[in-house]
C-alpha positions, -999 to +999 in steps of 0.1 A: +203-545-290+207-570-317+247-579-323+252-594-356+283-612-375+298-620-406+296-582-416+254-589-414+255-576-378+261-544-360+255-520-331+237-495-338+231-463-319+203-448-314+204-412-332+222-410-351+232-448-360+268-459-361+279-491-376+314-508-372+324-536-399+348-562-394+359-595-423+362-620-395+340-651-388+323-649-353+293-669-336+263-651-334+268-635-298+239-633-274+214-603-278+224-575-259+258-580-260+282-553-272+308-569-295+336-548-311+352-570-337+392-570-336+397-561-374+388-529-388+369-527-417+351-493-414+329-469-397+302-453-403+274-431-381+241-420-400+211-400-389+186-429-410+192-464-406+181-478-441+209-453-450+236-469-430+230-498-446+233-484-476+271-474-469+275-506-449+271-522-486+294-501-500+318-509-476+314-543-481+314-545-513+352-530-517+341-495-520+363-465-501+349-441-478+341-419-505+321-443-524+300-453-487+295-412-483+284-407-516+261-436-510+244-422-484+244-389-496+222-401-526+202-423-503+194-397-477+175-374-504+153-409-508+150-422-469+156-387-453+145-361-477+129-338-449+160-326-446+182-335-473+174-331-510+191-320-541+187-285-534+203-292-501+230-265-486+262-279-467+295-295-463+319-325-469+352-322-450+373-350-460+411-361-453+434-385-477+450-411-461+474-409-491+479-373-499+477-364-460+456-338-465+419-324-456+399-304-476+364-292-477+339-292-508+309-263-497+278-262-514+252-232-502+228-207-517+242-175-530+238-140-507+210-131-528+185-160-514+186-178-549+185-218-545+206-238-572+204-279-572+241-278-555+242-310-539+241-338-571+270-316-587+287-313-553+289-349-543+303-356-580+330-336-571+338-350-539+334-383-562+359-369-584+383-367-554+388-405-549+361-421-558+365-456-568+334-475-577+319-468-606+293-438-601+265-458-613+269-485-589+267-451-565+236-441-576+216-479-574+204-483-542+189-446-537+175-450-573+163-487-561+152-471-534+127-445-550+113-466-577+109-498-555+104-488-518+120-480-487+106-482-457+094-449-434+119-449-406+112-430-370+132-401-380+113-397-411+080-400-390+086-378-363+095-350-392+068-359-413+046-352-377+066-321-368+056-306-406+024-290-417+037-294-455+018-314-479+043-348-490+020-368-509+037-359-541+071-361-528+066-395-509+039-420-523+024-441-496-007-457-485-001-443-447+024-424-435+035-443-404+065-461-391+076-491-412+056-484-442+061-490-472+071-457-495+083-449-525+092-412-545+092-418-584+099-383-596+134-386-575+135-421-589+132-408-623+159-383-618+181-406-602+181-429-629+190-401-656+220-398-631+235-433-634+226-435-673+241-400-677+256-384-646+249-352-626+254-333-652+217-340-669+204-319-644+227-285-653+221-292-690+193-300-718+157-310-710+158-314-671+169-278-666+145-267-686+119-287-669+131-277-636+135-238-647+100-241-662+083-254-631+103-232-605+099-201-623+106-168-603+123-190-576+148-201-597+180-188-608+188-181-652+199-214-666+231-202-674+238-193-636+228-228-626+246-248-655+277-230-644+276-239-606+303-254-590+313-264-557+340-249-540+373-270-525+393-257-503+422-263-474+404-267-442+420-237-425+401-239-389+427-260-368+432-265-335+465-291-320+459-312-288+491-329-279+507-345-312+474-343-328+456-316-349+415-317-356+404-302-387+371-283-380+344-270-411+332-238-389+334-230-358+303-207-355+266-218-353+234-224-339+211-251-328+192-261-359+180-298-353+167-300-389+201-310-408+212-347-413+246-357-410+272-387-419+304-395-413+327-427-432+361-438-420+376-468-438+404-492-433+429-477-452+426-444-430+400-423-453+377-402-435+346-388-450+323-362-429+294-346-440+263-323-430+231-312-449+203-291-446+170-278-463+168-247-442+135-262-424+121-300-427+110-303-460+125-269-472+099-243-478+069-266-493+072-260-528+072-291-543+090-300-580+076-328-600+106-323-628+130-334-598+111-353-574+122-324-548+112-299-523+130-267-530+153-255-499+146-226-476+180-205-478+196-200-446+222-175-436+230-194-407+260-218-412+254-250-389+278-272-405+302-284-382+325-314-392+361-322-378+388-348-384+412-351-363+452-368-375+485-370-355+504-341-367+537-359-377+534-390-392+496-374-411+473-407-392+438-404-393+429-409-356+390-394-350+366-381-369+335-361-352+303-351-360+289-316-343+249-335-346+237-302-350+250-290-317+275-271-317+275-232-306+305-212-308+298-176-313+279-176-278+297-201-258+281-211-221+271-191-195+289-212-171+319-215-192+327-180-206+349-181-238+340-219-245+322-239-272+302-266-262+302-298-283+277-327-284+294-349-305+297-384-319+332-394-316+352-426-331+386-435-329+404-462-346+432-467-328+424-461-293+401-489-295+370-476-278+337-480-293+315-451-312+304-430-279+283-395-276+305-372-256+295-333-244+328-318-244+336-280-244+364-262-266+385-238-239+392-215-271+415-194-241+434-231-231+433-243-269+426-282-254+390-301-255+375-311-221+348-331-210+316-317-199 
């Protein structure tokens, strides 16, 4: 492992990454050792790595945890887009470190199997929330990305190997391997009309039609689609652990092992966590040209899990979790009746430990967490 300083080195995990920051001026410690700066800058854990950096930027740059999740949102649908793309179904839980509150924007296809392009207008709205860049400097390095290259990582590899689809359109490359170079112009294209016009271009005008026109009976009427929007809501699944309380997205799931995840916390105490997913890797094949995009396969199957977890009576962000795609609930364990197990990634910023995989099960009979 590779330690680096002066906010130019990190640890990072293998699957997903996480990434601590820190403003202070260090040597250059010795490789393979673990260093955990003293100053708290932010936190981030990825399923990509050219997408951590991409928050890591943000981060540095001044931006909130919003601005680094919306980053890497944007940037997974580039770098990751076997499982994430515009069409992409999921959700953001995220908590205020100023209003002391978390809520949860949702984004899915309707019960009728119809797919809408939920996830540019979603992300604007968690944007909208407390975003505080300006969006175009949001949308850049995806849009960079696209039209001037990113590199294949191993994730992207082992899903391109794992699916029979054809991506040639989607990603342009002279070999699909590890550490090639790649790039995806039609996404580039519609990530530029983002940050010269916003999200919206894609609900209204000639890119709906474009995409309407090409999708044809798998898309929805225009009017359905420009009059999407994301729901926000209070996170009502709670559960208290001593003077803290975690607020969980869902409880209930399956193992998928096809959605991508990301989770932001930043110094102030802003904690961004979010989940994605195309149904299956690269959605269900179709490709659209108008949006540089597989379409989604819908899924009825909510895998979505997400908590943050804040002391209960002075409102402090203390943990955030990810449920990596492994979470079951609505079966529990054999060997632990009325339990769900967890594998999650954990990090707390006050307890001082460093971002850790844990197995933990829920004891929904106990209402407490324990290890596994």
């Amino acid at each position: 492992m590779q330690v680096k300083t002066k906010l130019k080195y990190s640890q990072l995990l293998t699957i997903p990454f996480a990434l601590a920051l820190c403003s202070c001026e260090l040597d250059k410690p010795a490789v393979g050792y673990a260093y955990f700066p003293d100053v708290f800058r932010g936190m981030l854990v990825a399923d990509e790595p050219q997408t951590l950096e991409v928050g890591r930027e943000m981060l540095r740059s001044g931006g909130n945890a919003y601005d680094a999740a919306l980053a890497m949102s944007f940037a997974y649908m580039v770098a990751y887009p076997s499982r994430v793309s515009v069409f992409s179904s999921g959700e953001c839980l995220y908590y205020d470190a100023t209003d002391k509150e978390a809520n949860k924007i949702s984004f899915k296809s309707d019960d009728n199997g119809n797919i809408v392009p939920q996830l540019p207008r979603a992300l604007y709205k968690l944007y909208a929330q407390k975003g505080t860049k300006k969006f175009p400097e949001i949308i850049a390095p995806a849009e960079n990305m696209a039209n001037f290259g990113f590199n294949i990582s191993k994730e992207l590899y082992l899903d391109i190997s794992r699916s029979s689809k054809d991506i040639s359109k989607l990603l342009v490359s002279d070999e699909y391997n590890i550490g090639a170079m790649a790039k995806s112009p039609d996404l580039g294209k519609l990530l530029s009309a983002f940050r010269s016009s916003g999200v919206g271009v894609l609900y209204n005008g000639a890119l709906l039609n474009n995409y309407v026109n090409e999708a044809g009976a798998l898309s929805m009427e225009k009017k359905t689609i420009s009059s999407y929007i994301p729901q926000v809501t209070e996170v009502s699944i709670t559960h208290e652990i001593g003077n803290d309380v975690t607020y969980l997205s869902s409880i209930k799931g399956r193992l998928n092992g096809k959605d991508a995840s990301l989770m932001v916390a930043d110094k102030d105490g802003n904690a961004v966590a979010c989940q994605f997913s195309n149904g299956e890797l690269f959605g269900d094949g179709k490709y659209l040209s108008s949006i540089g995009s597989f379409i989604a396969k819908n899924s009825k199957e909510s895998s979505n899990k997400v908590g943050i977890r804040v002391n209960k009576y002075v409102k402090t962000f203390r943990e955030i979790k990810l449920g990596d795609n492994q979470i079951i609930c609505d079966e529990g364990l054999p060997e632990y009746p009325d339990t769900c197990a967890i594998n999650a990634i954990n990090y707390s910023r006050f307890e001082g430990t460093p971002p850790e995989r844990k197995k933990l099960i829920f004891r929904k009979d106990q209402n407490k967490y324990e290890n596994l």
